[in-house]
C-alpha positions in Angstrom: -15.2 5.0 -22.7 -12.5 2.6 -22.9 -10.0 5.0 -22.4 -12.1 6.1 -18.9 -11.8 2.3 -17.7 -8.1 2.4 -18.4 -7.3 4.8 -16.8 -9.3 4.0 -13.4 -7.3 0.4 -13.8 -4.5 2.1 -13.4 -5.5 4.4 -10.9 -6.5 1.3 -8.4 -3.9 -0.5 -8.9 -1.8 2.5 -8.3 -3.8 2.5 -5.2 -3.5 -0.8 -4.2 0.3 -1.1 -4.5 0.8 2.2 -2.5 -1.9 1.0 0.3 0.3 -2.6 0.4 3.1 -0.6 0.9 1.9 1.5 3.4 0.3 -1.8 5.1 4.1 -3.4 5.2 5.9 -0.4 6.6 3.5 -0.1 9.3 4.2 -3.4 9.8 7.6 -2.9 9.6 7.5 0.0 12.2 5.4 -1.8 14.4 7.4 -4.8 14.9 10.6 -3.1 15.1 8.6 -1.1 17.8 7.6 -4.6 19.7 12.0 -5.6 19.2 12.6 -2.3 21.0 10.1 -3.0 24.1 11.2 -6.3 24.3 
């Protein structure tokens, strides 16, 4: 079972670093977005 729990550890962070990343280049598209309409 340990094994089972490693590897879903790894999966959410996996998960979570690829969401944060998402979350920052929207960010990053939206505020370069806002530059432009300025």
């Amino acid at each position: 079972m340990a094994l089972v729990k490693r590897t879903l550890q790894v999966a959410n962070q996996a998960r979570c670093k690829f969401l944060d990343w998402r979350k920052k280049r929207l960010q990053d598209k939206l505020s370069e977005t806002q530059k432009k309409l300025k």
